[in-house]
N, C-alpha and C positions, 0 to 999 in steps of 0.2 A: 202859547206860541210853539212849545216844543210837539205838542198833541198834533199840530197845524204841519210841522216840520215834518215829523215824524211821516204822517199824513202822507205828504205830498213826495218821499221818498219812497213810502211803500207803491204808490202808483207808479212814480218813474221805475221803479225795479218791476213790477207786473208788468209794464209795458215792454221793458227791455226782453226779459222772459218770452214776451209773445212775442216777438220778432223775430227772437229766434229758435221759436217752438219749428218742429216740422210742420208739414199741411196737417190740417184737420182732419184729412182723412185716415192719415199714418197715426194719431195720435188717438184715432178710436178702431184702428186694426181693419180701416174697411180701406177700399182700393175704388177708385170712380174710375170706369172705363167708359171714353169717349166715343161714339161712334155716331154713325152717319145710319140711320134708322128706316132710310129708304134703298138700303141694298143689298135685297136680297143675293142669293143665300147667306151673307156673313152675318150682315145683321140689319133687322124688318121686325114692323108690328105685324103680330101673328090676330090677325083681324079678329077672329072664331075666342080667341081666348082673351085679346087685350093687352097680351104681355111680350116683349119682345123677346126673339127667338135668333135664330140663325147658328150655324157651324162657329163661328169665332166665340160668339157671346157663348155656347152651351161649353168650347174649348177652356173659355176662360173662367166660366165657373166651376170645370174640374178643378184646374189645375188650383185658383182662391179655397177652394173648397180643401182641399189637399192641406194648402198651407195654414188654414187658419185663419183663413183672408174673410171679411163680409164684402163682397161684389156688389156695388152699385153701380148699374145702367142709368149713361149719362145720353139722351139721344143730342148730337151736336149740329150745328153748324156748320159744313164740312170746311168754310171759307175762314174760320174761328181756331179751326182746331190748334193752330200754333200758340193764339192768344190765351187759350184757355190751358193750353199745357204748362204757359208759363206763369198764367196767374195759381196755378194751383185747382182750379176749378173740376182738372180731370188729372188720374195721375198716368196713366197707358190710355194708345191706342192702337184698340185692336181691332180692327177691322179691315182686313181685303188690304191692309199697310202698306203700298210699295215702298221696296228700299232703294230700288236705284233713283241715281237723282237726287237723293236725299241721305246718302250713306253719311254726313257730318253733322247730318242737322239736328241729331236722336242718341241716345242712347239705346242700341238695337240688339235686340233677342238675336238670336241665329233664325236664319230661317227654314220658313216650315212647310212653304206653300210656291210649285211653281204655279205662273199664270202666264197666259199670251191676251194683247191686248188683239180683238176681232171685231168685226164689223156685221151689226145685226141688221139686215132686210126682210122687207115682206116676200112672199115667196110670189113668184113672176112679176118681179122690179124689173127683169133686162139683167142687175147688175149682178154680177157672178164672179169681177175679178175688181181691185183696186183701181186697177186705170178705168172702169165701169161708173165709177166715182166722178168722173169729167163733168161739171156741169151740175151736178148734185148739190142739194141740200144736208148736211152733214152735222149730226149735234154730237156733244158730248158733256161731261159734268164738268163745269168749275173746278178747277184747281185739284184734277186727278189726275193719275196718271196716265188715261186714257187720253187727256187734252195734253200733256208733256210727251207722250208718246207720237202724236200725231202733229205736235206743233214743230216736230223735228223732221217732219216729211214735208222738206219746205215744197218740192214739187208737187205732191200730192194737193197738198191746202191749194197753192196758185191756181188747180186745175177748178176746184169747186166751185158752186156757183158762187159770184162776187169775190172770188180768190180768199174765201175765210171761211172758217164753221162756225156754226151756232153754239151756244154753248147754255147750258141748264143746272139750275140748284140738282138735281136729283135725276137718277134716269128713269127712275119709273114715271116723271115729267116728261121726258126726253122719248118715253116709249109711248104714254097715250099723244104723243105730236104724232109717232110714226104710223098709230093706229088709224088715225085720221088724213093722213098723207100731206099734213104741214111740213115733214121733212121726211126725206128719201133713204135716209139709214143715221145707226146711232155707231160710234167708236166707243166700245166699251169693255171689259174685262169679264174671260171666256167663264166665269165662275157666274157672273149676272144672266150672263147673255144664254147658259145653257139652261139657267132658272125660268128666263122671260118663253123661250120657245119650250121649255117641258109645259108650262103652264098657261101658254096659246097657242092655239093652231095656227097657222098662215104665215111662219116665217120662220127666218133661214138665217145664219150662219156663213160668212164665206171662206175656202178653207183658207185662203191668203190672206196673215198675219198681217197685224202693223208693230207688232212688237213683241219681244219675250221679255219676262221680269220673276222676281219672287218677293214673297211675302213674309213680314217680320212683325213686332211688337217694335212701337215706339215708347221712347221716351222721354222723359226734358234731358236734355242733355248735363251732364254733373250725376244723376241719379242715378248712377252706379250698383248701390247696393240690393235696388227694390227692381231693379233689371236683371241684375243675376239670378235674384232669388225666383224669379219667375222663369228665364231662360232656364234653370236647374231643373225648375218643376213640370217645364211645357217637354222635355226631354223624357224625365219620367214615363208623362202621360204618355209619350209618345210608344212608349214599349210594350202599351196595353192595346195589341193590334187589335182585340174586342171592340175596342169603344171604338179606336180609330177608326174600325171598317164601318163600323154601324151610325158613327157620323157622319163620315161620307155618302153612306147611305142613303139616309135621309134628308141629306140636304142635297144631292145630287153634284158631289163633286169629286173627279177623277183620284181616285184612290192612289195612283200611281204618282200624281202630281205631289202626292203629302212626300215631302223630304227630309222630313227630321228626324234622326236615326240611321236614317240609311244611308 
């Protein structure tokens, strides 16, 4: 009976222990970053090799690499991504982040990245300016801030065709509709949108904004210490204007837009 007692308290005390172990991933020194896998340039499957790539994800394997971290790329959900920060499943997300709108919801890096939220067409749409928008077909991603940015232009929306836009898991969904002219322009973020027309011809950009914002690292909120430790380190990084420019480089994003440091 004591063997049985014995027993059955070592279990309660293992169990007690795991509960309040941290996540698994803290407790084997590796760091799960969540991210949305269809947007480029932050972060996308790099078709040619198989392995995902992008400016955020190669940012954030400095800065792991720096600390000691093992980096695990998590591709998500982008509709998920709250559920999964809070179950532990991912511990940062770093991808294309916006912070407005969402400044209480994270615990937030400083940021690092401006962005303007712009409106992609094929080139001779007609449309050339926002009010061009009247009557249009109009998509944008699920639960971004391109569709927070645009659901705030409440006259804009009323003007579109059926007084609403469409909206897509993914915009490179969102970009073969525009390919095919199922819909007449995408709201999306100047970082995608400069990616999608370097890498097709026949479309355009217009210079009339729907939005300015900047970009951060999220986190669950409470998680204070594994936020610092990375805001410390993405500053760092940030003062190796080597890598910085040759990241931007390569992933084609406005070098003058990177704000951290300066």
């Amino acid at each position: 009976m004591k063997k049985l007692l014995s027993l059955l308290l070592a279990v309660l005390v293992l169990g007690t222990c795991l509960a309040v172990l941290p996540s698994c991933s803290e407790t084997k020194n590796e760091i799960i970053l969540g991210f949305d896998a269809e947007y480029p340039p932050f972060g996308y499957l790099d078709e040619a090799t198989g392995k995902y790539i992008g400016f955020d994800i190669e940012y954030a394997q400095k800065v792991c690499d720096n600390l000691g971290y093992t980096l695990k790329l998590t591709p998500i959900d982008w509709d998920a991504k709250d559920a999964l920060l809070q179950s532990g499943a991912i511990d940062m997300i770093w991808n294309g982040f916006t912070y407005e709108g969402r400044e209480n919801d994270y615990e937030w890096t400083d940021r690092y990245l401006n962005n303007s939220i712009v409106v992609l067409v094929a080139e001779g749409s007609g449309i050339a300016t926002l009010a061009d928008l009247a009557g249009k077909t109009v998509a944008v991603q699920t639960d971004s801030s391109g569709e927070s940015a645009l659901s705030k232009k409440t006259e804009l929306v009323a003007s579109l065709k059926d007084g609403k836009y469409l909206t897509e898991q993914a915009y490179t969904t969102a970009f073969e509709k525009l390919k095919t002219g199922a819909i007449d322009a995408i709201v999306v973020d100047v970082g995608v949108a400069n990616y999608l027309t370097a890498n097709n011809a026949g479309y355009t950009i217009l210079a009339e904004t729907v939005s300015s914002e900047t970009y951060g690292v999220g986190f669950l909120k409470g998680n204070t210490e594994l936020c610092a430790k990375i805001n410390a380190e993405m500053k760092n990084v940030a003062k190796d204007t080597a890598f910085i420019t040759a990241l931007c480089e390569k992933y084609g994003v406005d070098q003058n837009a990177f704000t951290l440091g300066k």
